[in-house]
DRENMARTI-570706 format. One line per field, with one value per atom (N, C-alpha, C, CB): atom name; residue in three letters; residue number from 1; x, y, z. Coordinates in nm, 2 decimals. Glycine has a CB too. Layout:
BEGIN
a CA, ... $
r Ala, ... $
k NUM, ... $
X X, ... $
Y Y, ... $
Z Z, ... $
***
This chain:
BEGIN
a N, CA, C, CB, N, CA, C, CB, N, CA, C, CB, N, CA, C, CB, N, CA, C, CB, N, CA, C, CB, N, CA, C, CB, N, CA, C, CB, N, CA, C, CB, N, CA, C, CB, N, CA, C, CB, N, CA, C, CB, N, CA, C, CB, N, CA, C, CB, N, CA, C, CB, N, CA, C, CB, N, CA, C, CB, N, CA, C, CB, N, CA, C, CB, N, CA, C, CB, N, CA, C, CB, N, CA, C, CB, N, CA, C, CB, N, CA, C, CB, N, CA, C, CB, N, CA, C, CB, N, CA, C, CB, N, CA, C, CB, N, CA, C, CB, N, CA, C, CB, N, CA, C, CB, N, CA, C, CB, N, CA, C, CB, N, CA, C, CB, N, CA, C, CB, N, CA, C, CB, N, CA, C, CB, N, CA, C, CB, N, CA, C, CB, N, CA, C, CB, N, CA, C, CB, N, CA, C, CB, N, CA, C, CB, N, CA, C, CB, N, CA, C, CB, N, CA, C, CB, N, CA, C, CB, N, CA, C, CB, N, CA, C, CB, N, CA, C, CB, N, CA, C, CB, N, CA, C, CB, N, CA, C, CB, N, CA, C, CB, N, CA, C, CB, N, CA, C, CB, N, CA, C, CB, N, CA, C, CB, N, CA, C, CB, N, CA, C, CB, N, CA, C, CB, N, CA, C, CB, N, CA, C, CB, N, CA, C, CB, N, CA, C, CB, N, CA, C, CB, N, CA, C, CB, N, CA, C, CB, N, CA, C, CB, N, CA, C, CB, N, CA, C, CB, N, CA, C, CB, N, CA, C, CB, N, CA, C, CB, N, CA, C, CB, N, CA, C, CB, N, CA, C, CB, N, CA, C, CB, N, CA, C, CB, N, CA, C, CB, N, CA, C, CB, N, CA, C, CB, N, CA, C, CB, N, CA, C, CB, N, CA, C, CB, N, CA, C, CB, N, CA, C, CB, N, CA, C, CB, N, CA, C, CB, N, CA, C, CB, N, CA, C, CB, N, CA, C, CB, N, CA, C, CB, N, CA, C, CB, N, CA, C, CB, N, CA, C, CB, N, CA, C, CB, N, CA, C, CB, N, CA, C, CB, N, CA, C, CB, N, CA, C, CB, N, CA, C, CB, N, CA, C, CB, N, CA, C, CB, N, CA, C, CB, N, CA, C, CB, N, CA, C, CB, N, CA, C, CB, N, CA, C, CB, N, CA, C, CB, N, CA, C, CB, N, CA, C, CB, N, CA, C, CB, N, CA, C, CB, N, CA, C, CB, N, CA, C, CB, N, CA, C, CB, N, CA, C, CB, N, CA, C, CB, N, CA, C, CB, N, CA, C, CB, N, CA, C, CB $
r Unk, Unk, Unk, Unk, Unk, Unk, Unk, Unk, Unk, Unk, Unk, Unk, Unk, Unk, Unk, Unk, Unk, Unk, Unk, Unk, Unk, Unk, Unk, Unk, Unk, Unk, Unk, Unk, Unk, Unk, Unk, Unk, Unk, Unk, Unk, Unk, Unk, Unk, Unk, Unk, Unk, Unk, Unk, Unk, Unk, Unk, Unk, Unk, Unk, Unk, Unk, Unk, Unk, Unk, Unk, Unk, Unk, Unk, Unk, Unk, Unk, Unk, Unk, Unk, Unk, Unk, Unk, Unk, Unk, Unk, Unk, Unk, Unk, Unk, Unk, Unk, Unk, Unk, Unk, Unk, Unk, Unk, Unk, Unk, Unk, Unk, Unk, Unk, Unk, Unk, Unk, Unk, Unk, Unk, Unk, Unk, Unk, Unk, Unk, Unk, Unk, Unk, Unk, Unk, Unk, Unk, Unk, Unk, Unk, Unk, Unk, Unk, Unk, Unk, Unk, Unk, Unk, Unk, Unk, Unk, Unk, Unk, Unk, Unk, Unk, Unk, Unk, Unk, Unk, Unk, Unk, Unk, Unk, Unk, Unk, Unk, Unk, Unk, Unk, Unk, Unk, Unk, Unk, Unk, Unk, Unk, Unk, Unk, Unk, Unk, Unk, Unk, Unk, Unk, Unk, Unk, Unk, Unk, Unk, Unk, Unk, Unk, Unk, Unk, Unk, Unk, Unk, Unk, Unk, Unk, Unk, Unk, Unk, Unk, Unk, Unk, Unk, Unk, Unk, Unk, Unk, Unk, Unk, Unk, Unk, Unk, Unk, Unk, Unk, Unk, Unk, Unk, Unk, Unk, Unk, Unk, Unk, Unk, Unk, Unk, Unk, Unk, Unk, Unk, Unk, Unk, Unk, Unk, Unk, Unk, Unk, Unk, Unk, Unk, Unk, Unk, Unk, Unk, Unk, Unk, Unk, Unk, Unk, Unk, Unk, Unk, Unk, Unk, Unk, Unk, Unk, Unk, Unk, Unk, Unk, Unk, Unk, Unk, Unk, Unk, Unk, Unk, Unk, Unk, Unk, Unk, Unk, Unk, Unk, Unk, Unk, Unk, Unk, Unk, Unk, Unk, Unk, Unk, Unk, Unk, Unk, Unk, Unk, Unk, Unk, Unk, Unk, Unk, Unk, Unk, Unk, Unk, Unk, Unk, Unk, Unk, Unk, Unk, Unk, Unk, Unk, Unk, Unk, Unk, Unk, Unk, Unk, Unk, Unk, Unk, Unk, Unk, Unk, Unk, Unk, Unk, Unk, Unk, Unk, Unk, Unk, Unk, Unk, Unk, Unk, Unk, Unk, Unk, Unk, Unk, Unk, Unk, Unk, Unk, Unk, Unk, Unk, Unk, Unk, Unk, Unk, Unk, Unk, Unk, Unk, Unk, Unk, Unk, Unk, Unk, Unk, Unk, Unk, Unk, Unk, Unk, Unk, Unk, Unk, Unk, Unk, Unk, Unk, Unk, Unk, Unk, Unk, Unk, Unk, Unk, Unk, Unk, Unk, Unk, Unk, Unk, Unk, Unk, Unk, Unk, Unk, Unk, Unk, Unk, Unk, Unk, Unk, Unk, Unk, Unk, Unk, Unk, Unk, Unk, Unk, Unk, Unk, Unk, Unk, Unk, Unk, Unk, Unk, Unk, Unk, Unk, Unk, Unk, Unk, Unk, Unk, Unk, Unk, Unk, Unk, Unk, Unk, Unk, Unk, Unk, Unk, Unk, Unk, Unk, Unk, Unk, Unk, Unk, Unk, Unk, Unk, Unk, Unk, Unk, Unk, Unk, Unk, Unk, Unk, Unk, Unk, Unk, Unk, Unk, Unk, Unk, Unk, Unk, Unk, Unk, Unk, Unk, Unk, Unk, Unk, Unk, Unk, Unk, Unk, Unk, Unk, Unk, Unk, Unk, Unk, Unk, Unk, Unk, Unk, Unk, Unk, Unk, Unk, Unk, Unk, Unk, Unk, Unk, Unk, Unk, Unk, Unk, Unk, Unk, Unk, Unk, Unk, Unk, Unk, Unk, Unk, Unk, Unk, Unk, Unk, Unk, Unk, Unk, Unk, Unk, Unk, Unk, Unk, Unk, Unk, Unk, Unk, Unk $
k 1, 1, 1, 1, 2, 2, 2, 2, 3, 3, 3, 3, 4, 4, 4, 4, 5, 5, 5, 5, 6, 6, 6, 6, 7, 7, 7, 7, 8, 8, 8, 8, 9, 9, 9, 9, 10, 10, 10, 10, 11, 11, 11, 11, 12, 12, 12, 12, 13, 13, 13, 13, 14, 14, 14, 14, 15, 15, 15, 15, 16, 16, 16, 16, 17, 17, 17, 17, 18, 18, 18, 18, 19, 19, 19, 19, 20, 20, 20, 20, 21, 21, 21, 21, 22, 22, 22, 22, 23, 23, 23, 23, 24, 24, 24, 24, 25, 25, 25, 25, 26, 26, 26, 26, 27, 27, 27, 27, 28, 28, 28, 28, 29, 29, 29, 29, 30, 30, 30, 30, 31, 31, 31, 31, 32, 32, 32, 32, 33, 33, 33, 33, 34, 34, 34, 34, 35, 35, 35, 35, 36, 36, 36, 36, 37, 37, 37, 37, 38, 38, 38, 38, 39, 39, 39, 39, 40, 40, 40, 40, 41, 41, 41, 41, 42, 42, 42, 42, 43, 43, 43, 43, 44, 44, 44, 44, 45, 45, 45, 45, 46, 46, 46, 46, 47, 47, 47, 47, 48, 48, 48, 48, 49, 49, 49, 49, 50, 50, 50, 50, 51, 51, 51, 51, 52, 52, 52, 52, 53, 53, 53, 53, 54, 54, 54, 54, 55, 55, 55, 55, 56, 56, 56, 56, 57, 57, 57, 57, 58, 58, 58, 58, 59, 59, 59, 59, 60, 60, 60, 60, 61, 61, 61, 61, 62, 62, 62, 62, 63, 63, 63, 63, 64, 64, 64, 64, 65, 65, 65, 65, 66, 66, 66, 66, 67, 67, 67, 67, 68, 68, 68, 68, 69, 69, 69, 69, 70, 70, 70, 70, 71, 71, 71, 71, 72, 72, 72, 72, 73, 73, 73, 73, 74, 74, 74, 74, 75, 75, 75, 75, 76, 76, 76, 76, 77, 77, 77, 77, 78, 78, 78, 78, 79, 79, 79, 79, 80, 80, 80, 80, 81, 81, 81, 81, 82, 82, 82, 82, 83, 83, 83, 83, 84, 84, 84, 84, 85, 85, 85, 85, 86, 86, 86, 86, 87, 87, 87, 87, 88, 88, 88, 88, 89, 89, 89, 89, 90, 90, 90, 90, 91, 91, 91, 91, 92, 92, 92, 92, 93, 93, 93, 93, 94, 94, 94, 94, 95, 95, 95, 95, 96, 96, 96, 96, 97, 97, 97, 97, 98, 98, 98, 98, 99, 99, 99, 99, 100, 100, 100, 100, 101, 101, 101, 101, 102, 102, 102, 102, 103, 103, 103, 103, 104, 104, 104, 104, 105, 105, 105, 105, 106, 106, 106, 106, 107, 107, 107, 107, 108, 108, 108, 108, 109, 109, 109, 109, 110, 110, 110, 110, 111, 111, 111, 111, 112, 112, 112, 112, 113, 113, 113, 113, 114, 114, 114, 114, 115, 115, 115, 115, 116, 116, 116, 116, 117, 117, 117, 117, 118, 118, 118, 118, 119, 119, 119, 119, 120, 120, 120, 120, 121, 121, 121, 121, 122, 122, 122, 122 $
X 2.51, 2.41, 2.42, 2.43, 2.54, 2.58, 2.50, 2.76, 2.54, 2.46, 2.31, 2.51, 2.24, 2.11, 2.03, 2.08, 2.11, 2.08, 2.11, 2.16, 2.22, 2.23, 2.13, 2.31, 2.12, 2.01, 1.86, 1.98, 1.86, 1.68, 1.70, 1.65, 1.79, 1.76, 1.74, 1.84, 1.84, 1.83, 1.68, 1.99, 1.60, 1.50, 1.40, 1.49, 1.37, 1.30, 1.30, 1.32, 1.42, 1.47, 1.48, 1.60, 1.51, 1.49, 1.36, 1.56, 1.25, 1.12, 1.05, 1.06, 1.08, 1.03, 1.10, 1.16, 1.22, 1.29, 1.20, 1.47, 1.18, 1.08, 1.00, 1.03, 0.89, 0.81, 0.76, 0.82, 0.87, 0.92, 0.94, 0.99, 0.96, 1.03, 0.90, 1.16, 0.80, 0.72, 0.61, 0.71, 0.57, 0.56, 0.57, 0.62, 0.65, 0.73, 0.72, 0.84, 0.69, 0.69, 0.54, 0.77, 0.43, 0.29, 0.28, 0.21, 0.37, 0.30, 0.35, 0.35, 0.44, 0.51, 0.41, 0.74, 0.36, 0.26, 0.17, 0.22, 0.09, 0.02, 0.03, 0.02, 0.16, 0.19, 0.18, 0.39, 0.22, 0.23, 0.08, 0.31, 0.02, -0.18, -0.22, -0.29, -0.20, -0.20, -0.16, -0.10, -0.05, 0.03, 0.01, 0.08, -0.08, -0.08, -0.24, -0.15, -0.30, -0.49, -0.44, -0.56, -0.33, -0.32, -0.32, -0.12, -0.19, -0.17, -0.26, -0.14, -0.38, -0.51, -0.60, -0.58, -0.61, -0.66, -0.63, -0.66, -0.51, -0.46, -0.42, -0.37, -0.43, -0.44, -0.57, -0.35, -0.70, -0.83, -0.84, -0.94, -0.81, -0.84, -0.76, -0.77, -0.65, -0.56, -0.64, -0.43, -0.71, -0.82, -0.96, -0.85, -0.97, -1.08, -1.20, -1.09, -1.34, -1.45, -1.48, -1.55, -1.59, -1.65, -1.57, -1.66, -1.45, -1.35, -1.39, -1.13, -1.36, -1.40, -1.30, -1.56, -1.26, -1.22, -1.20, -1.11, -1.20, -1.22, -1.09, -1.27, -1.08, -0.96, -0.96, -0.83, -0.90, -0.89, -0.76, -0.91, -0.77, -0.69, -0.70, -0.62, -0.57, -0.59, -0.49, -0.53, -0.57, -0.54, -0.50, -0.65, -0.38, -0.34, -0.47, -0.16, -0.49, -0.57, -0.49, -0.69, -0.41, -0.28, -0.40, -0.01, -0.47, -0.50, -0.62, -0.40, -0.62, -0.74, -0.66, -1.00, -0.77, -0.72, -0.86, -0.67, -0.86, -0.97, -0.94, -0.99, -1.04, -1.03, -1.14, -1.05, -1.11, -1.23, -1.27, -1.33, -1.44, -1.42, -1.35, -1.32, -1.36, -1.29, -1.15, -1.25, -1.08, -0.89, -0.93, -0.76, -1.01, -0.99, -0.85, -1.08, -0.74, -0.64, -0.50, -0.62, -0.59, -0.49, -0.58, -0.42, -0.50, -0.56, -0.45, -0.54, -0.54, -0.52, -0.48, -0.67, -0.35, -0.30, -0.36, -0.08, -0.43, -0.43, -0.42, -0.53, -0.33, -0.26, -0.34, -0.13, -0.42, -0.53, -0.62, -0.48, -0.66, -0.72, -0.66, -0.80, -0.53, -0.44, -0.42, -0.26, -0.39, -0.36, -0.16, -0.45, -0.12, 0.02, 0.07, 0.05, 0.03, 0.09, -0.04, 0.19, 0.02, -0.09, 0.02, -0.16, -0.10, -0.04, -0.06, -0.08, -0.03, -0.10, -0.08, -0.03, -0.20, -0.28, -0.24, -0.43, -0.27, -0.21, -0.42, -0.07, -0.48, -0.65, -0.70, -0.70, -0.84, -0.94, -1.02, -1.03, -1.00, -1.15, -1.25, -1.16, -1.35, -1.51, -1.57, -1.59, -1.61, -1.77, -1.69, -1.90, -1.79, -1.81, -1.70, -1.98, -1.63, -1.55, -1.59, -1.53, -1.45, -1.44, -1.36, -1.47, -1.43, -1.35, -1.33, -1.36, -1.17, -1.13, -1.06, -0.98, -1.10, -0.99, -1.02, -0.96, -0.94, -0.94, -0.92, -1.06, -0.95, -1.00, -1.12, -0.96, -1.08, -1.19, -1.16, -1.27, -1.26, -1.30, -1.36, -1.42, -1.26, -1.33, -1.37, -1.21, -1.49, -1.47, -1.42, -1.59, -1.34, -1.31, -1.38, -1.17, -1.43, -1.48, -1.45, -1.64, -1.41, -1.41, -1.55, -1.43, -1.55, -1.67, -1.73, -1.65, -1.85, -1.92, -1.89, -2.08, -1.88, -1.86, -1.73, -1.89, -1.64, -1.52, -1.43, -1.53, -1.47, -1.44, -1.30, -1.58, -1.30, -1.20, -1.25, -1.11, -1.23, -1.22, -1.35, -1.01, -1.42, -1.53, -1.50, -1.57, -1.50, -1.47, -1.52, -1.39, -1.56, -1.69, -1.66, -1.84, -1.68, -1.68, -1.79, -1.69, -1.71, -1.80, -1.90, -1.64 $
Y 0.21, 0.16, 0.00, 0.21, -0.04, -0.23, -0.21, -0.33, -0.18, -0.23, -0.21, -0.17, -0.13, -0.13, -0.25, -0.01, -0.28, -0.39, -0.53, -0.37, -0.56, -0.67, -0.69, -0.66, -0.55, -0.58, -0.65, -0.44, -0.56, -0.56, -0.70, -0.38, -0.74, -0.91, -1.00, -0.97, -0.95, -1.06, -1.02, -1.05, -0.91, -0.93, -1.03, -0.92, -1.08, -1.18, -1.28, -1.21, -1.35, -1.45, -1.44, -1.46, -1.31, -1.33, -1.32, -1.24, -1.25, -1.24, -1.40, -1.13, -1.46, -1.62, -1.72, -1.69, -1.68, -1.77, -1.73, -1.75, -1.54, -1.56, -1.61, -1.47, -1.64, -1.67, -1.81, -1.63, -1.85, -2.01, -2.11, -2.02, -1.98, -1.98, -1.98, -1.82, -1.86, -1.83, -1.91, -1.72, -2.02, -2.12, -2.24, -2.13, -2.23, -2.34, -2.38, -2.32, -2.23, -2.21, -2.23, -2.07, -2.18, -2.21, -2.36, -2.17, -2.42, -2.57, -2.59, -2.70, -2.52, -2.66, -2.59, -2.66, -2.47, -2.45, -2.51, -2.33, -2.54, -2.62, -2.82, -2.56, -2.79, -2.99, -2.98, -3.07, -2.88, -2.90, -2.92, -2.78, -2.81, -2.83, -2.97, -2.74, -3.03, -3.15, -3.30, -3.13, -3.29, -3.32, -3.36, -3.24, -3.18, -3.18, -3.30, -2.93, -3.23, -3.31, -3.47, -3.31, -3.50, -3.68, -3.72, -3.74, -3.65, -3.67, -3.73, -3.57, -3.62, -3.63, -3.74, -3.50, -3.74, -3.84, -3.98, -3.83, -4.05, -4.16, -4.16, -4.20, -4.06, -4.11, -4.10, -4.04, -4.07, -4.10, -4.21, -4.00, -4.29, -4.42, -4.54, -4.40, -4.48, -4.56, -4.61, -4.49, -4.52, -4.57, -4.64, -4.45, -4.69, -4.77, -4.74, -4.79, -4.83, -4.78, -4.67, -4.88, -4.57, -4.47, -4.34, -4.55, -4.35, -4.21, -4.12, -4.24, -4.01, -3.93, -3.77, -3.93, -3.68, -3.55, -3.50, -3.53, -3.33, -3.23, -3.15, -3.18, -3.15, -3.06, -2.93, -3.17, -2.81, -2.71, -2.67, -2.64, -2.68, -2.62, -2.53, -2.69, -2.49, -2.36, -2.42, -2.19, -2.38, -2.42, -2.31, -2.48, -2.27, -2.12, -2.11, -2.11, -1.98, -2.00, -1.99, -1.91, -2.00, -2.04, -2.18, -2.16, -2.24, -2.37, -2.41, -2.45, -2.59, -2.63, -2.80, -2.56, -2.81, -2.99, -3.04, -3.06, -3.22, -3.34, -3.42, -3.40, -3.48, -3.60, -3.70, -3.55, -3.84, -3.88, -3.91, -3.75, -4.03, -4.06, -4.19, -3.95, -4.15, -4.32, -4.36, -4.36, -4.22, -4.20, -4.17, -4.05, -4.28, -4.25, -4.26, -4.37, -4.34, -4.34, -4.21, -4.51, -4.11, -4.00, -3.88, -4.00, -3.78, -3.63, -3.58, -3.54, -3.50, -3.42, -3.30, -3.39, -3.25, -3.14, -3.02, -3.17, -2.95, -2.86, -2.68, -2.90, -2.65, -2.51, -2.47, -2.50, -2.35, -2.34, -2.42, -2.37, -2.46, -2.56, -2.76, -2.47, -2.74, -2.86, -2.96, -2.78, -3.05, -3.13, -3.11, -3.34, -3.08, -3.03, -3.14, -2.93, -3.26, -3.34, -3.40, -3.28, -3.52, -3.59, -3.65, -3.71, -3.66, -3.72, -3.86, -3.64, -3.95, -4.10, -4.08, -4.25, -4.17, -4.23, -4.35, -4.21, -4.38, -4.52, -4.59, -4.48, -4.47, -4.49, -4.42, -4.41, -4.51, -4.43, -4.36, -4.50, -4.25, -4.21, -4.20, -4.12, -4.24, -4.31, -4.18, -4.40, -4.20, -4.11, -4.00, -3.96, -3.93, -3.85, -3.73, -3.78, -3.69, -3.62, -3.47, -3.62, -3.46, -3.33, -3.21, -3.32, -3.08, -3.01, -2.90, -2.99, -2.87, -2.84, -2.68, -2.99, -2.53, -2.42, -2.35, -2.34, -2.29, -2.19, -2.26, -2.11, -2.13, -2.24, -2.30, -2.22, -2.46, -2.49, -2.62, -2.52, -2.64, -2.71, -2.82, -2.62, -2.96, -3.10, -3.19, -3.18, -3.26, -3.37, -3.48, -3.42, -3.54, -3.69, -3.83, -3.69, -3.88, -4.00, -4.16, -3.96, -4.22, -4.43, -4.42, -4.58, -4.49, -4.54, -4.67, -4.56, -4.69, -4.79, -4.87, -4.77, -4.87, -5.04, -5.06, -5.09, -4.98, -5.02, -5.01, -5.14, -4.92, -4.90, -4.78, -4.85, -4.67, -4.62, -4.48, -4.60, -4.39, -4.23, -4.15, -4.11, -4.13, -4.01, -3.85, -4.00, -3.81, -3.67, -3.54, -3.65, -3.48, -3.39, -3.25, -3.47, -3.13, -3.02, -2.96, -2.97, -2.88, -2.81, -2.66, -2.73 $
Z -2.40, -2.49, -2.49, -2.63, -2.45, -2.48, -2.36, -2.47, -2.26, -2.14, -2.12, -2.04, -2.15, -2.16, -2.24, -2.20, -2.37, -2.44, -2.36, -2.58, -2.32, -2.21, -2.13, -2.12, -2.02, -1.93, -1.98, -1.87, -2.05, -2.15, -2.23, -2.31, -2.25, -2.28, -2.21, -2.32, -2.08, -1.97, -1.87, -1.86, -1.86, -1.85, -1.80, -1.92, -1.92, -1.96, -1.90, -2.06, -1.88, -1.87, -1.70, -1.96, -1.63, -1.49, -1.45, -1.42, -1.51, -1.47, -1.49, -1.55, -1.57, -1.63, -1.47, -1.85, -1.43, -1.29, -1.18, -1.24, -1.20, -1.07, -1.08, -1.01, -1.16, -1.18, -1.15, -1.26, -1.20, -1.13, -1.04, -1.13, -0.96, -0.79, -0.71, -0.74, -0.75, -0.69, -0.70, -0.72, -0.87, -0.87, -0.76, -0.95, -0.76, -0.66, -0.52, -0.66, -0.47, -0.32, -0.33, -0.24, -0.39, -0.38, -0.36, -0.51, -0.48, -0.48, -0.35, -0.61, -0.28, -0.16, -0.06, -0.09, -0.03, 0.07, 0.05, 0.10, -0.07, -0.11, -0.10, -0.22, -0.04, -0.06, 0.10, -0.14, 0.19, 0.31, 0.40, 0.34, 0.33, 0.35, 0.33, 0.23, 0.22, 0.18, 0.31, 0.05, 0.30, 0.42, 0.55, 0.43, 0.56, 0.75, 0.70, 0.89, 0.62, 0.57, 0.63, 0.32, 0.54, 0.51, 0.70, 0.40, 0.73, 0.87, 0.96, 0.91, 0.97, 1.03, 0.96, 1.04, 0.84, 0.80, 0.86, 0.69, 0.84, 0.90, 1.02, 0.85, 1.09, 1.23, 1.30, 1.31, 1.22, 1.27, 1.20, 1.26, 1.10, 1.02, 1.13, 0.82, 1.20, 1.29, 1.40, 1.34, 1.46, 1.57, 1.54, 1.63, 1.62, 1.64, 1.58, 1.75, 1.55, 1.51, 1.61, 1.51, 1.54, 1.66, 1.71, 1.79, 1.65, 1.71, 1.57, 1.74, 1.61, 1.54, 1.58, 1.56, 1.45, 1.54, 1.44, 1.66, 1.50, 1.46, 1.38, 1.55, 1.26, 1.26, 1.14, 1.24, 1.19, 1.13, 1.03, 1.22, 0.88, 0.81, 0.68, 0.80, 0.68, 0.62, 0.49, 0.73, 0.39, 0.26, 0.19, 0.19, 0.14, 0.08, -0.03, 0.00, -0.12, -0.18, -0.34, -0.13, -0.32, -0.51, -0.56, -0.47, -0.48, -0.50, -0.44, -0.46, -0.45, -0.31, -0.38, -0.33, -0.26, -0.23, -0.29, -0.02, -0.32, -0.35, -0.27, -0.48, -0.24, -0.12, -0.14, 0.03, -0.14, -0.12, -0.33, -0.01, -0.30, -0.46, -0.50, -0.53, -0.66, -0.68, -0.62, -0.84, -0.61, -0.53, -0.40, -0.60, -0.35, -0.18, -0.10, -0.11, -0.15, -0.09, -0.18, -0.09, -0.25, -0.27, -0.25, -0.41, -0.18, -0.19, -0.32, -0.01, -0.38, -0.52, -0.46, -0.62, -0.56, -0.49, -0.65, -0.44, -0.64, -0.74, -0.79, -0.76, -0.87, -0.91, -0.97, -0.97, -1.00, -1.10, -1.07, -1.24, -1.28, -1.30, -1.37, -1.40, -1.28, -1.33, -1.17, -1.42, -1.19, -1.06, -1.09, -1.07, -0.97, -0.92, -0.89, -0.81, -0.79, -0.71, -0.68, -0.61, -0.52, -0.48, -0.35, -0.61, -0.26, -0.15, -0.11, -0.05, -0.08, -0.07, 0.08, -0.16, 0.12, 0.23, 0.24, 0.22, 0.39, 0.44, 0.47, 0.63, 0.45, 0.52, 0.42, 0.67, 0.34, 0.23, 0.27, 0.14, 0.22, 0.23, 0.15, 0.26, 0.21, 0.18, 0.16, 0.31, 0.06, -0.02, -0.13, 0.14, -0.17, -0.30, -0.28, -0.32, -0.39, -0.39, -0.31, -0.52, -0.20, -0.19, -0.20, -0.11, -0.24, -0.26, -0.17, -0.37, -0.15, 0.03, -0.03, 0.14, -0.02, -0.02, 0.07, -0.13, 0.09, 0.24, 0.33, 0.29, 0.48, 0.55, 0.59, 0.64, 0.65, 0.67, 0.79, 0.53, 0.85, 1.00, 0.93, 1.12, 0.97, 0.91, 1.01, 0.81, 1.00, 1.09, 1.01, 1.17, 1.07, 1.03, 1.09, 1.06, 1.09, 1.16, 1.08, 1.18, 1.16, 1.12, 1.04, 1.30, 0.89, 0.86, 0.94, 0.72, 0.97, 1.06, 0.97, 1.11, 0.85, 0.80, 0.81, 0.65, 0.79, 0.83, 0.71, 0.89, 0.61, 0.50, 0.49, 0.43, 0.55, 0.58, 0.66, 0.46, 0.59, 0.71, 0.62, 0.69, 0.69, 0.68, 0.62, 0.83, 0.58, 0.58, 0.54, 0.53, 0.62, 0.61, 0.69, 0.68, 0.56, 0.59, 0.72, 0.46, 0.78, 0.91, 0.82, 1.08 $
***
C-alpha cells in the first residue's frame, strides 16, 4: 500500500518532466528549421545584386517561423500561439511579414535597391 501511494505521487511529477523534455526537443527542431532558413538567407544577401535561389524546407508542424517586417534582421521562432526564440541575421529581410509552416519551397532573391533579401513563398 506505501508503495502504490509513492508511485501515484511521483506520477505527476514525472509526467510534468516528460512533458518538458518533449517541450524542449520541439523547440530545438524548431530552432534548427529556423537556422537552416537564416543560413540561406545570408548567404543569398552575401552575393551580389541579381542572384537569387531556391530553397526547400521543412518546418516541423509543433510550430512555424516569421520573417521579414519591422524585424527584418530576426526570424521568430514560434510554439503555439507564443514566440519561443529568434534567430538573428547578418542580412534583412525586406517586405511584409511572413508566415512559414510545413513544408515549403522559398525563393530568396538580393533586393534591386539593395535593401537586403527578398523572400517569397513558391
Amino acid at each position: 500500500m506505501v508503495s502504490f501511494l509513492i508511485i501515484s505521487m511521483m506520477v505527476p511529477t514525472v509526467m510534468a518532466l516528460v512533458g518538458t523534455v518533449q517541450d524542449g526537443m520541439e523547440l530545438s527542431e524548431l530552432t534548427e528549421a529556423a537556422e537552416r532558413l537564416g543560413d540561406s538567407i545570408d548567404r543569398v544577401g552575401s552575393r551580389g545584386q541579381g542572384y537569387s535561389a531556391h530553397v526547400d524546407i521543412s518546418i516541423p508542424n509543433t510550430g512555424y517561423l516569421e520573417v521579414g517586417g519591422d524585424e527584418g534582421y530576426v526570424i521568430r521562432i514560434f510554439q503555439g500561439d507564443s514566440q519561443a526564440g529568434r534567430v538573428l541575421l547578418r542580412h534583412p529581410v525586406c517586405g511584409a511579414d511572413a508566415v512559414l509552416f510545413g513544408d515549403v519551397i522559398l525563393e530568396m532573391s538580393n533586393d534591386p535597391d539593395g535593401d537586403g533579401v527578398v523572400v517569397r513563398e513558391l
